[in-house]
C-alpha positions in Angstrom: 104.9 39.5 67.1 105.3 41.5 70.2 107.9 38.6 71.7 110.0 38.9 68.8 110.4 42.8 69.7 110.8 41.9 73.3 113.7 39.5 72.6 115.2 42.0 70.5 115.4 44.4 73.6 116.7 41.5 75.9 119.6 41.1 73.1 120.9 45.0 73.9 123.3 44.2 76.0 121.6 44.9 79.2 119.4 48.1 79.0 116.6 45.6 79.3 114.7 48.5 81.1 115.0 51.0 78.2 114.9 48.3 75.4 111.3 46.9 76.5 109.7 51.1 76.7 111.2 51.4 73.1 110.3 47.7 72.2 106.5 48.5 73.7 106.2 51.9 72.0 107.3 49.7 68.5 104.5 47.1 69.6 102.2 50.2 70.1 103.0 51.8 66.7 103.1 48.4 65.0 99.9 47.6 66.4 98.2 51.2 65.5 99.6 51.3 61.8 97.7 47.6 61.5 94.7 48.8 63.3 94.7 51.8 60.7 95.9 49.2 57.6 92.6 47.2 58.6 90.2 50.4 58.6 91.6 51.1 55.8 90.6 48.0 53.9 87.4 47.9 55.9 86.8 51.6 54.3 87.9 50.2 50.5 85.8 47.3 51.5 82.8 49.4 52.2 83.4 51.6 49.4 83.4 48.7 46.8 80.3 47.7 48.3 79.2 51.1 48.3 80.1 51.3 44.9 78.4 48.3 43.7 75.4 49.4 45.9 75.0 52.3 44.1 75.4 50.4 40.8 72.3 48.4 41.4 70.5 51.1 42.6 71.3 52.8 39.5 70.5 49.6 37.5 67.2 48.8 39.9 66.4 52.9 38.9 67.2 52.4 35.5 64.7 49.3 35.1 62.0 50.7 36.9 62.2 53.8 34.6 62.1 51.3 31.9 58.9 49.6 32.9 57.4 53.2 33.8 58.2 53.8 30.1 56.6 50.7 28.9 53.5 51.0 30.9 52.9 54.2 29.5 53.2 53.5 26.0 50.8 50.9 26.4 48.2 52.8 27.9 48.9 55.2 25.0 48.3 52.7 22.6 45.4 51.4 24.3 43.6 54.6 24.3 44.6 55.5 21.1 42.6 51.7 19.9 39.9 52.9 22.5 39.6 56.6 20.4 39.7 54.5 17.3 37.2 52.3 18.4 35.2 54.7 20.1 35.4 56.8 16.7 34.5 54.3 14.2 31.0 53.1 16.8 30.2 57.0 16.8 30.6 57.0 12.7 28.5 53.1 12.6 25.5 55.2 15.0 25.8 58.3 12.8 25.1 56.2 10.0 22.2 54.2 11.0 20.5 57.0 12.5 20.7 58.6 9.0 19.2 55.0 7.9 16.5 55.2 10.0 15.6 58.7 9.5 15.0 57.2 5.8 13.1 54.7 6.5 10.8 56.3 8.8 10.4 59.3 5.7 10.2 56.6 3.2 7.5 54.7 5.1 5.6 58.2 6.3 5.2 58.5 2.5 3.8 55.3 2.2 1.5 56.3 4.6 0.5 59.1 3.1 -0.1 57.5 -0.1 -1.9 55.0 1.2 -4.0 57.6 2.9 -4.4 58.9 -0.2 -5.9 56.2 -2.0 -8.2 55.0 1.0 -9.6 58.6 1.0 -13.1 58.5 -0.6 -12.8 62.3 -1.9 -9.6 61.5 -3.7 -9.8 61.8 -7.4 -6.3 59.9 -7.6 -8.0 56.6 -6.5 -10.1 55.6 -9.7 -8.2 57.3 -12.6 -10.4 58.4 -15.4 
């Protein structure tokens, strides 16, 4: 590129001198604006890629929130089974307690009668 500017000074009918200053200040500006063209696409570049970057994150974010949601909802309904559960074995031992409080009262009054009979002073034993 910078020959073509170079010939173009030589082609000035003789201010070769002055033609290759200009012709090297063009090279110089040509060469800066691609220099800034190229940071310029390196910055878009980076910028889709920050972009898409920040997308995932969001997405990656997003999931994880997901599967934070998830994991408490089934420890929710875990415990909510385990408080069922836990419930319904506190109602079963309510229950046979109050069985086995009757059964020890019903057989306490079997020992009492039976006390009662075996009891030699008892008039109940040999009914008249």
């Amino acid at each position: 590129m910078g020959s073509g500017i170079r010939a173009m000074g030589t082609d000035s009918g003789g201010r070769r001198g002055r033609s290759d200053g200009r012709g090297l200040w063009v090279v110089q500006e040509l060469e800066e604006v691609e220099q800034e063209e190229e940071e310029v696409v390196a910055d878009e570049e980076e910028e889709l890629m920050d972009r898409d970057d920040i997308k995932k994150s969001m997405e990656d974010e997003h999931m994880q929130e997901l599967l934070v949601e998830q994991k408490d909802l089934r420890q929710k309904q875990e415990k909510e089974h385990q408080d069922k559960l836990d419930e319904e074995a506190l109602q079963q031992a309510k229950e046979e307690d109050l069985m086995f409080e009757r059964m020890d009262l019903e057989k306490e009054r079997e020992e009492q009668q039976w006390e009662a009979m075996m009891d030699p002073l008892n008039d109940c034993r040999f009914p008249d």
